[in-house]
Structure formats: structure tokens, C-alpha cells
VOPAGU-2260 file (C-alpha; in pm, 1 decimal, decimal comma):
REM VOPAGU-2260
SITE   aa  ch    i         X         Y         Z
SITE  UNK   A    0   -3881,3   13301,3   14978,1
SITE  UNK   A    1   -3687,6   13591,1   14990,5
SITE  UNK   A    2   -3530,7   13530,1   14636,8
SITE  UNK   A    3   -3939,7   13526,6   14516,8
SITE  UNK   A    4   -3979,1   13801,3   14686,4
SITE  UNK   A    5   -3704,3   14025,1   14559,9
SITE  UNK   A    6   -3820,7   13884,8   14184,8
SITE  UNK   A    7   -4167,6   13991,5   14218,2
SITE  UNK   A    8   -4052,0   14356,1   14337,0
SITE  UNK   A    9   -3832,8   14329,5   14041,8
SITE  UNK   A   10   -4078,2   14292,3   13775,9
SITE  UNK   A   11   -4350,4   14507,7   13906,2
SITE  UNK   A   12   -4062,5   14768,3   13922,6
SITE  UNK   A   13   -4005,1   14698,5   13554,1
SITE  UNK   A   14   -4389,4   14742,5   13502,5
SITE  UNK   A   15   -4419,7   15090,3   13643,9
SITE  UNK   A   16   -4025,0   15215,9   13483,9
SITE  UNK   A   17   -4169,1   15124,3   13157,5
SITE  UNK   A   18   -4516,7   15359,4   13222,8
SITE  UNK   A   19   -4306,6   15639,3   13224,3
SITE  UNK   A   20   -4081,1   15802,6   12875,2
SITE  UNK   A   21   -3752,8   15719,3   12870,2
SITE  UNK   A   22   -3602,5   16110,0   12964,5
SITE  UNK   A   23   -3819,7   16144,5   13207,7
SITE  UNK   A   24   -3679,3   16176,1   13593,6
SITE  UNK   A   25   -3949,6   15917,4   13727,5
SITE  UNK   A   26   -3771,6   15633,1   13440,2
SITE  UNK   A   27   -3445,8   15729,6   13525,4
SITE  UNK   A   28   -3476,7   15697,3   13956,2
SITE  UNK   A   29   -3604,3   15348,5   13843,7
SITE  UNK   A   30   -3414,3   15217,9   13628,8
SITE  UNK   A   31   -3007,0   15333,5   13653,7
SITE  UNK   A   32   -3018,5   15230,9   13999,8
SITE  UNK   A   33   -3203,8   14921,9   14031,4
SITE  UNK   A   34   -2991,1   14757,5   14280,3
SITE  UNK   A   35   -3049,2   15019,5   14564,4
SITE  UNK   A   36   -3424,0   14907,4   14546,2
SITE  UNK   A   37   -3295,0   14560,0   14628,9
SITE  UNK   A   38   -3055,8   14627,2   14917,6
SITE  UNK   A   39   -3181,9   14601,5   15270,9
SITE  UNK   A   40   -3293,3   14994,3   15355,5
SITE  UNK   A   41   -3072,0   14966,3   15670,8
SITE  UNK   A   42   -2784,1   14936,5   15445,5
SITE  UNK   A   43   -2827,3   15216,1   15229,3
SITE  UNK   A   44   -2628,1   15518,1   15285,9
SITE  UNK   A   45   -2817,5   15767,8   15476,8
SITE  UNK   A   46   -2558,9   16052,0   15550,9
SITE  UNK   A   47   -2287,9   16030,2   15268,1
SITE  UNK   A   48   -2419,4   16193,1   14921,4
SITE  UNK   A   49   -2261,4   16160,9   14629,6
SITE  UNK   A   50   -2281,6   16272,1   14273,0
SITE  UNK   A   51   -2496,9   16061,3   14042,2
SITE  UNK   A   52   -2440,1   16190,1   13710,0
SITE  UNK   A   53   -2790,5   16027,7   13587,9
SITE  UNK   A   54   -2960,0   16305,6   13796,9
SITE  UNK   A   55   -2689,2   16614,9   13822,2
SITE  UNK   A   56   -2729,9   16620,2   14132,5
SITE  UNK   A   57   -2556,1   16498,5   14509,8
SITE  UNK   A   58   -2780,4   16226,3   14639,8
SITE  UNK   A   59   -2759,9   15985,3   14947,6
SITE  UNK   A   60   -2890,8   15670,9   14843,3
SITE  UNK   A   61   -3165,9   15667,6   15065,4
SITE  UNK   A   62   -3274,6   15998,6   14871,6
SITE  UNK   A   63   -3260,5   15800,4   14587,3
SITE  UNK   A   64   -3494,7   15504,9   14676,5
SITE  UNK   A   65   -3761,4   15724,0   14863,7
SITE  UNK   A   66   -3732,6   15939,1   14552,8
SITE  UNK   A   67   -3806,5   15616,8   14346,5
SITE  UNK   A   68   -4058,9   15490,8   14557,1
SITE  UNK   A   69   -4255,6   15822,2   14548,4
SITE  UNK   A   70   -4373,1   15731,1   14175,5
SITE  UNK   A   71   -4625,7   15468,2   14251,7
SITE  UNK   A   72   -4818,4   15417,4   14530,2
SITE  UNK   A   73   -4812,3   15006,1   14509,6
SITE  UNK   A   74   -4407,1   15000,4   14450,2
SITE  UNK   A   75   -4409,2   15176,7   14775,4
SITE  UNK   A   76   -4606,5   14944,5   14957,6
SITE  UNK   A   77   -4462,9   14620,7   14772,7
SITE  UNK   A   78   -4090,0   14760,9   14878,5
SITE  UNK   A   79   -4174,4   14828,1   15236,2
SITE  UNK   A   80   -4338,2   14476,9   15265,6
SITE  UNK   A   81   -3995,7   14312,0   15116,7
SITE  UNK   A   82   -3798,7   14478,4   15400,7
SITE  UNK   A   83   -4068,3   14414,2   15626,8
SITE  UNK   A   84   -4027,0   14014,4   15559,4
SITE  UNK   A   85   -3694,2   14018,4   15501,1
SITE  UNK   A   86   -3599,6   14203,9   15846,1
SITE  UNK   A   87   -3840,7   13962,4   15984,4
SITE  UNK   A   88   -3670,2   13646,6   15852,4
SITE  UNK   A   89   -3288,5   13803,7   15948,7
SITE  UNK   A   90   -3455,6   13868,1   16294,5
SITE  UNK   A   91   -3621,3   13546,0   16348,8
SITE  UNK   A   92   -3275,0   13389,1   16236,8
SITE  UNK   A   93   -3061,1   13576,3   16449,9
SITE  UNK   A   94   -3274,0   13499,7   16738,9
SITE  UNK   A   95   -3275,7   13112,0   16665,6
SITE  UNK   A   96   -2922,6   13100,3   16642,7
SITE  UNK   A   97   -2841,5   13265,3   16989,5
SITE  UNK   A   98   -3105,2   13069,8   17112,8
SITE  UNK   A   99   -2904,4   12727,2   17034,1
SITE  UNK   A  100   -2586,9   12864,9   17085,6
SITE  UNK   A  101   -2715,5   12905,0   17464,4
């Protein structure tokens, strides 16, 4: 499920990177660094920036995603339903295996 999931984020990420021109800042936040999008938010780095020569700047990598996510309304939703599910899923697992370790 998750693996579906993460696909379908995947493409429709592709979609909206290639509604944009290729110089443009929107392109570039979605496309060099694709697997931030795919990483569970709680283990991006919140605090820690560092330079990403892509935008010239010092970034955190959470900047990065919101940043990203900012450029279409549905990729915004889509990504905060794959964390939704998959935080879901980790916490539903988690609680299952305490549960028969008891």
C-alpha cells in the first residue's frame, strides 16, 4: 500500500514539475530533490540548513519540501495524505507489536 502510495505521489509530482520551464525555481524545488518529498516529514531536518547549490541559498530540508509543496494546491494535499497513512500504518504497527509482546 504504501509502495502505491509513494508511486502515485511520484507521478503526479512529475505531472505538476513538468507544468513549469525548466529554469524556473518552482521546476527546480521539484525536481533536484525528489527524495525529500518521499521521506517521512518527521525525518526531515528541521533545524540544520545547509547549502543547496540548486537554489544559492542555506535551506533546512523541511524549507525545502514546504517550499515544494507551496506550488500546487493538490501536491499539497496528496503529500500530507501519504504521511497521514503512512504515520497511521507505522502507528497501528507499533501498537500491535507491543500489544503481543505483552
Amino acid at each position: 500500500m504504501v509502495q502505491m502510495l509513494t508511486r502515485s505521489f511520484n507521478s503526479l509530482r512529475v505531472q505538476i514539475m513538468k507544468q513549469f520551464k525548466k529554469q524556473s525555481h518552482e521546476y527546480k524545488l521539484l525536481k533536484s530533490p525528489w527524495k525529500l518529498y518521499l521521506m517521512k516529514y518527521d525525518k526531515l531536518n528541521k533545524t540544520t540548513p545547509y547549502y543547496d547549490w540548486h537554489f544559492k541559498d542555506y535551506l533546512t530540508q523541511e524549507h525545502v519540501v514546504l517550499d515544494g509543496l507551496e506550488c500546487n494546491k493538490d501536491l499539497k494535499n496528496t503529500y500530507w495524505i501519504m504521511q497521514d497513512f503512512m504515520a497511521a500504518i507505522q502507528n497501528r504497527l507499533f501498537t500491535c507489536l507491543t500489544q503481543n509482546t505483552l
